[in-house]
C-alpha positions in Angstrom: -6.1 21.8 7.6 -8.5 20.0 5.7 -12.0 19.3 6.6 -13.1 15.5 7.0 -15.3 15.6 4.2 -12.7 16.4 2.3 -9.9 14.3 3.2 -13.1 11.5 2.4 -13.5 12.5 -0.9 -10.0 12.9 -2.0 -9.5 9.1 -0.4 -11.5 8.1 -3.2 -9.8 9.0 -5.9 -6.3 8.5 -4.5 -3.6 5.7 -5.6 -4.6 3.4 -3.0 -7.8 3.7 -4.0 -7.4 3.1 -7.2 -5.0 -0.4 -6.8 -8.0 -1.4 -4.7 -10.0 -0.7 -7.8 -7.7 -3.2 -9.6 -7.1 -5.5 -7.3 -10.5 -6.1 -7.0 -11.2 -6.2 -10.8 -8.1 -9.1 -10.5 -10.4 -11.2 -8.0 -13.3 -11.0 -10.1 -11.4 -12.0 -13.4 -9.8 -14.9 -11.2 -13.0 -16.2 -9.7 -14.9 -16.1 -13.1 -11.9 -18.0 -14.3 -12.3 -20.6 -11.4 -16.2 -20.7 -11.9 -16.5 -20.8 -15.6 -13.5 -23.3 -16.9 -14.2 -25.7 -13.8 -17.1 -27.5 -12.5 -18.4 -24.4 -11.0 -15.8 -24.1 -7.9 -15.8 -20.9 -5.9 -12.7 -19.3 -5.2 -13.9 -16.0 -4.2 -17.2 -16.7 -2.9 -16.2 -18.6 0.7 -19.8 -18.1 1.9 -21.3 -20.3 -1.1 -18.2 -23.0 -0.2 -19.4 -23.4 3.1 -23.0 -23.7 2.7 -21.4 -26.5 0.1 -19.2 -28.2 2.6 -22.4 -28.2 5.5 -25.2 -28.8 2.7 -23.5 -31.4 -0.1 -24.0 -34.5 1.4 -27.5 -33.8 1.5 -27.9 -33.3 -2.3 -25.5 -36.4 -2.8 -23.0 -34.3 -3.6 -20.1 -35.3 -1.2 -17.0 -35.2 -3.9 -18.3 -31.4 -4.0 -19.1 -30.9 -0.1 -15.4 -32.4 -0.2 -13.6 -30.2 -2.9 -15.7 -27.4 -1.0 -14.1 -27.6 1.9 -10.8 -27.9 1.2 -11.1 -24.9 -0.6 -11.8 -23.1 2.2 -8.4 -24.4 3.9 -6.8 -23.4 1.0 -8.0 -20.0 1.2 -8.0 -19.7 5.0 -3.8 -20.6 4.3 -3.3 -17.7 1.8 -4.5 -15.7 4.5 -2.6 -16.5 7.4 0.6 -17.2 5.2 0.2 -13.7 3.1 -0.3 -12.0 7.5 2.9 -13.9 8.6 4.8 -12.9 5.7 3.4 -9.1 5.9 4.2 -9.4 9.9 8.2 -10.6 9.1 9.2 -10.5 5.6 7.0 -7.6 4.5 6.8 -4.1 6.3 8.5 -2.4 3.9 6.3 -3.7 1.1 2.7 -3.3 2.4 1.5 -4.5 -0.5 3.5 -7.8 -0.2 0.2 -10.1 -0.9 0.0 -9.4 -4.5 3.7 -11.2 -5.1 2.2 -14.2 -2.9 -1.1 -14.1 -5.6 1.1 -13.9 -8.4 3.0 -17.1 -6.9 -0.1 -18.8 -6.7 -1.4 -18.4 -9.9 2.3 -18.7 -11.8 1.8 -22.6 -10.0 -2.1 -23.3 -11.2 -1.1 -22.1 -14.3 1.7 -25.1 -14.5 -0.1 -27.8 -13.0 -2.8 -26.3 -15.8 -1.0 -27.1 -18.3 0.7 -30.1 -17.3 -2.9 -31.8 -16.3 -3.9 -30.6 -20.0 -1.4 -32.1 -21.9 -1.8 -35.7 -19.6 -5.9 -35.5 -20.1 -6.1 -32.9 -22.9 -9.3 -31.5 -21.3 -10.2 -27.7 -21.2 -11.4 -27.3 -18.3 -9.2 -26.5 -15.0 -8.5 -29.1 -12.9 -9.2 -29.4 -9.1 -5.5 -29.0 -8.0 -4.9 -25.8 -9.9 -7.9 -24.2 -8.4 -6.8 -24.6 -4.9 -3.8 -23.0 -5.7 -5.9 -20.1 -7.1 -7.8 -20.2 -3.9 -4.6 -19.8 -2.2 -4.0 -16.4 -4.0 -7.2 -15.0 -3.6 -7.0 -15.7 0.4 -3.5 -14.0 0.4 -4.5 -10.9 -2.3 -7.5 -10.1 0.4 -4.7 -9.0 2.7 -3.2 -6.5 0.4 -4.8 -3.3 2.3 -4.6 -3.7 6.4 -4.9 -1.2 9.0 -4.2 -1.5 12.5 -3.9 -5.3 12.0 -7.0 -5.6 10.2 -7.9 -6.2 6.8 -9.3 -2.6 5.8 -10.6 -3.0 2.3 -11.8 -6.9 1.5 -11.3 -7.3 -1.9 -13.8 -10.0 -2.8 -16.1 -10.0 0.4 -18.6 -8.7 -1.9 -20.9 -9.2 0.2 -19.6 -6.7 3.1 -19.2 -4.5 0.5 -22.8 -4.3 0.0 -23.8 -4.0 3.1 -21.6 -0.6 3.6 -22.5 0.6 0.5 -26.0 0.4 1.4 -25.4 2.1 4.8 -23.5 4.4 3.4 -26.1 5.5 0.6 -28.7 5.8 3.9 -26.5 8.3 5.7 -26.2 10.3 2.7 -29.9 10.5 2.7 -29.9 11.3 6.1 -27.6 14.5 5.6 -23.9 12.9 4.7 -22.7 12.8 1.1 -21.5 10.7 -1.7 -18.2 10.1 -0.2 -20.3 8.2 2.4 -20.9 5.2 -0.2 -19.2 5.9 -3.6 -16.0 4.5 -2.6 -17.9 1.1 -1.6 -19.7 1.7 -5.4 -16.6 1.8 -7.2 -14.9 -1.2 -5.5 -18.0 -3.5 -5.8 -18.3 -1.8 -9.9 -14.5 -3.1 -10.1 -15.2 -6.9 -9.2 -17.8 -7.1 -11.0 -16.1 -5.5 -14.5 -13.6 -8.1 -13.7 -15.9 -10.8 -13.6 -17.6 -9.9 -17.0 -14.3 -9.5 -18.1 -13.0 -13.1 -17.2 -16.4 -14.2 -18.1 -15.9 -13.0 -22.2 -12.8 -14.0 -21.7 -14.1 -17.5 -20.9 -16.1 -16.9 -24.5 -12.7 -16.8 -26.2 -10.0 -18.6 -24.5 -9.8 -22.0 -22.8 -8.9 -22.1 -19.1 -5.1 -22.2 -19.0 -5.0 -19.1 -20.5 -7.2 -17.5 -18.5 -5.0 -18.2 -15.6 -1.9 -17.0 -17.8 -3.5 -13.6 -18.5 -4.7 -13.3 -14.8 -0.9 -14.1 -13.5 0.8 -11.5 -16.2 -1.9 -9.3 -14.9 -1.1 -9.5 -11.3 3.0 -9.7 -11.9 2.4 -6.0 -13.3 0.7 -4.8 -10.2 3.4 -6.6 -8.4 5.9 -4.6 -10.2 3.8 -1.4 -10.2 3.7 -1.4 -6.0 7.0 -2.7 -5.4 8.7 -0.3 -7.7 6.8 2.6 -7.1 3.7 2.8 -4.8 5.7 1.1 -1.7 8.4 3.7 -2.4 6.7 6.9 -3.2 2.8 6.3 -1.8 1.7 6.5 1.2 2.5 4.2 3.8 0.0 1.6 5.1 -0.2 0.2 8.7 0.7 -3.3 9.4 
């Protein structure tokens, strides 16, 4: 039998591990697509949208205390509707949430392009971004344990905080499987944000939401096809 250490470090290298590793790259590319083709909406960031919601009326900024909050219901929906559909449409396909991303972002992209070609503007409008906002809520449900989220793919900020415990108790006589794991997953979000962000350099917004969509439909594909078939199975 293997040792716990062990088991640790080959965790971090295994195929869950790695989708994680996308996934999260996915989240940062969509929130830099969000934050740099819009008027600097957070879809990712739910912690900055609620200091918004509480805090914009006393900047005079109540449209964006407004647009704010109901992207938090947004998000808060692609939560609960990604954990229904995981609970009765899904246990076969643990990895369900990405289909419900790829949904969402398949739908800004049209309302994109429709709200382009009535204002011919490049910038993403409000409606499409709630729909992206959708997504990312239901994407953060793609790894759950014992009926709890177990890796949070754009809670960056949890992240953090157990990669800096975990860095402490390998100074205190762990090892490197005690934070690198949390390292690589915060290192993916953040690639995918400086991704999304030269992509923003190149591209105007509709496209960005294209390329994020084809991007998710493949990992759709990938853990339909094969890791929900041959990988290992996830508790719902």
């Amino acid at each position: 039998m293997l040792k716990p250490d062990t088991d640790r470090r080959e965790a971090l290298y295994d195929s869950e591990a790695r989708l994680s590793w996308v996934l999260a790259a996915l989240a940062g590319l969509i929130g830099a697509a969000a934050f740099m083709h819009t008027a600097g909406y957070f879809v990712t960031f739910m912690t900055g949208n609620t200091e918004r919601a509480v805090l914009g009326y006393f900047h005079d900024e109540p449209d964006m205390a407004i647009a704010a909050a109901l992207l938090l219901v947004s998000f808060l929906s692609g939560v609960v509707v990604a954990s229904w559909c995981r609970r009765r449409y899904w246990s076969g396909h643990p990895h369900g949430p990405t289909l419900l991303t790829t949904a969402s972002l398949a739908a800004a992209s049209i309302a994109d392009i429709v709200i382009f070609r009535a204002v011919e503007t490049d910038k993403i409008d409000f409606v499409p971004v709630l729909f992206v906002s959708f997504g990312v809520g239901a994407l953060n449900t793609s790894f759950v344990k014992d009926g709890e989220v177990s890796i949070p793919l754009s809670y960056v900020t949890g992240t953090l905080v157990k990669l800096a415990q975990g860095i402490e108790r390998h100074m205190s006589g762990g090892n490197y499987a005690d934070w690198l794991g949390y390292f690589l997953l915060y290192l993916a979000f953040a690639l995918g944000g400086l991704l999304g962000g030269l992509l923003s350099l190149m591209v105007a917004g509709w496209a960005m939401l294209i390329t994020a969509t084809a991007v998710c439909l493949l990992v759709t594909c990938y853990t339909y096809l094969h890791l929900d078939r041959h990988g290992p199975p996830t508790e719902t």
